[in-house]
C-alpha positions as CSV (number, residue, x, y, z in Angstrom):
1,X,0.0,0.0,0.0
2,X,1.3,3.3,-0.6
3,X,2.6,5.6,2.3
4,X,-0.5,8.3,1.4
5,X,-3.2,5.8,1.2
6,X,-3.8,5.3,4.6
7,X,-7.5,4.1,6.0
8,X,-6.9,5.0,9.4
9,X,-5.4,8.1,11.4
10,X,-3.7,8.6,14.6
11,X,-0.2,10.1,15.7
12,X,1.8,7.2,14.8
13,X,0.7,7.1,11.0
14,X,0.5,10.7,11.0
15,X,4.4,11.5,12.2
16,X,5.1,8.6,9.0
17,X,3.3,10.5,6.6
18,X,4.5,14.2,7.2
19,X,8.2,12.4,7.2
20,X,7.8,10.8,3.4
21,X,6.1,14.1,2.7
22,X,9.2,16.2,2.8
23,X,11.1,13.5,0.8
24,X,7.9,13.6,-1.9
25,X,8.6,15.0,-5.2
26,X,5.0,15.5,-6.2
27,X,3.8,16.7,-2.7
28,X,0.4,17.8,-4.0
29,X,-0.4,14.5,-5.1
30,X,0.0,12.8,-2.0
31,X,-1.8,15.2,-0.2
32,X,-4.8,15.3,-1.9
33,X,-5.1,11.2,-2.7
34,X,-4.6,11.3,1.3
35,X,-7.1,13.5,2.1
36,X,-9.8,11.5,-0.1
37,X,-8.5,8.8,1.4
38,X,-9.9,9.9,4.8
39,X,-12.8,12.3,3.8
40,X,-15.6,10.2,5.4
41,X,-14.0,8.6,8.2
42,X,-11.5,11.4,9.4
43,X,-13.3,14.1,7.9
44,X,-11.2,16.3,10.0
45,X,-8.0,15.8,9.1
46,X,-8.8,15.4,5.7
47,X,-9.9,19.2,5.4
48,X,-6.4,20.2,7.1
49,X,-4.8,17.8,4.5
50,X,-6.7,19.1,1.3
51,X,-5.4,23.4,3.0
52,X,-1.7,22.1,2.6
53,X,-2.5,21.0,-0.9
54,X,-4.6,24.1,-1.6
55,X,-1.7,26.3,-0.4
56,X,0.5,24.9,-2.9
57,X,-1.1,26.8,-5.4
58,X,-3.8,26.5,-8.8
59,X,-1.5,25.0,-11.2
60,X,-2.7,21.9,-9.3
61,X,-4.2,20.0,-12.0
62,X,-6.4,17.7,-9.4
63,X,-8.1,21.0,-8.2
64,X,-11.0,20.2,-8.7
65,X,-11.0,16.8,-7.2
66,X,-9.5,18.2,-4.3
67,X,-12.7,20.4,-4.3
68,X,-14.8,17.5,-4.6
69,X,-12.8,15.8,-1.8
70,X,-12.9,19.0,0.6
71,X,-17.2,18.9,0.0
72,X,-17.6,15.2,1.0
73,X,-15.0,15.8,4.4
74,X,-18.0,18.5,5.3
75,X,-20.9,16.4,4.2
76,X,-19.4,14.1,6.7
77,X,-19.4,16.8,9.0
78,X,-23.2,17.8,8.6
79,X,-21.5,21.0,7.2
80,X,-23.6,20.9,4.0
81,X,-23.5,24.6,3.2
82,X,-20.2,24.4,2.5
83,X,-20.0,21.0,1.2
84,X,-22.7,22.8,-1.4
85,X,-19.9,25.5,-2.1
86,X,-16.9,23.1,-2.2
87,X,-18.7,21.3,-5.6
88,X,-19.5,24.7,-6.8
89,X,-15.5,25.2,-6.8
90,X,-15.2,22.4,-8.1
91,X,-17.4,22.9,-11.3
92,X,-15.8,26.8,-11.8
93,X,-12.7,24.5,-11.6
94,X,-14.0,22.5,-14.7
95,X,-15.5,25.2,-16.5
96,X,-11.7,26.9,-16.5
97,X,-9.7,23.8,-16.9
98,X,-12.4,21.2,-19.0
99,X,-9.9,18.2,-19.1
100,X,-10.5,18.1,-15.6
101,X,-14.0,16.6,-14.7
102,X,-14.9,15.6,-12.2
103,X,-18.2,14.0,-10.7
104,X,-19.2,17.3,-8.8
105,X,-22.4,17.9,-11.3
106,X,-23.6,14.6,-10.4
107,X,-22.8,14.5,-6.4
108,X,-23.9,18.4,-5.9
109,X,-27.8,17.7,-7.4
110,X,-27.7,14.3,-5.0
111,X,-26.8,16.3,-1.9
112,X,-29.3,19.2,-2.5
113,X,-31.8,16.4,-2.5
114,X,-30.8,13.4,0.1
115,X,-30.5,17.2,2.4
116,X,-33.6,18.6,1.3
117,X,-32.3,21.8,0.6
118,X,-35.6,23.1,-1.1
119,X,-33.5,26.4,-1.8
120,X,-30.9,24.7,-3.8
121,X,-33.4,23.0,-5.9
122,X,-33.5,25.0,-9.2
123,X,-29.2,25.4,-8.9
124,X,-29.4,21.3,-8.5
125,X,-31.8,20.9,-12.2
126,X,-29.5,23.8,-13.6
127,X,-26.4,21.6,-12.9
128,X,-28.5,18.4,-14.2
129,X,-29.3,20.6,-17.7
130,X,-26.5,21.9,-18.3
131,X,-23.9,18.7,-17.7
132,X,-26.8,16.0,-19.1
133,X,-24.1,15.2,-22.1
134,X,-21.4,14.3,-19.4
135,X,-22.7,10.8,-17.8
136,X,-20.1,8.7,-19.9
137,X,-20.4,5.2,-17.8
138,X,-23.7,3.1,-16.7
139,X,-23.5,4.2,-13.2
140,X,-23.5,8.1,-14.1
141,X,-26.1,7.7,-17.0
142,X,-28.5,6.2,-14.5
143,X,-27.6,8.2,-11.0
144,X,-28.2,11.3,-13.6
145,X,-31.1,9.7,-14.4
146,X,-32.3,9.1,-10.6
147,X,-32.7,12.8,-9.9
């Protein structure tokens, strides 16, 4: 397994992946593949994670799935306004940078719903419009489909 795929967090594993950090060539990389790692079950550490890669700057070419990452460690905080705003980065990511996509239009309409943000409801069919070319595989075609 590699040294930034880790399931599980605590002092021990953290101290070990700070140290192959500074000897990482493509620090960015293993920060945000970390922090996805751990979105939902250390939700925490995984925002504080995805900030060091943020701080490395936009020429990140995974910025918007570190976007998508940052929205799911706040779902799995009940911090769903911001989740909401973290796919919205995402999708300004992909309209700037289009060979990055990402599954942000698919997962922002299915958290406006699953929360019952009523408020969010025409931004969640605006986002199903305007991406409905973009399901490429089964799975997308029919969660598009779902909502």
């Amino acid at each position: 397994m590699d040294w930034f795929r880790n399931t599980d967090w605590n002092e021990e594993i953290e101290a070990r992946f700070f140290e192959k950090l500074r000897q990482a060539r493509d620090k960015g990389q293993c920060l945000r593949i970390q922090g996805c790692t751990l979105a939902r079950v250390h939700p925490t550490v995984a925002l504080r994670l995805l900030q060091e890669y943020f701080k490395l700057g936009e020429s990140n070419f995974a910025l918007a799935q570190a976007y998508v990452d940052q929205a799911a460690s706040y779902e799995a905080l009940g911090e769903i306004d911001l989740a909401i705003q973290s796919y919205e980065s995402a999708m300004e990511r992909e309209n700037e940078f289009p060979t990055s996509i990402t599954r942000a239009y698919l997962e922002l309409p299915e958290l406006i719903l699953k929360e019952e943000r009523r408020e969010h409801y025409h931004q969640a069919l605006s986002v199903l419009e305007k991406y409905s070319n973009h399901p490429k595989f089964p799975i997308d075609r029919f969660q598009w489909h779902s909502m």
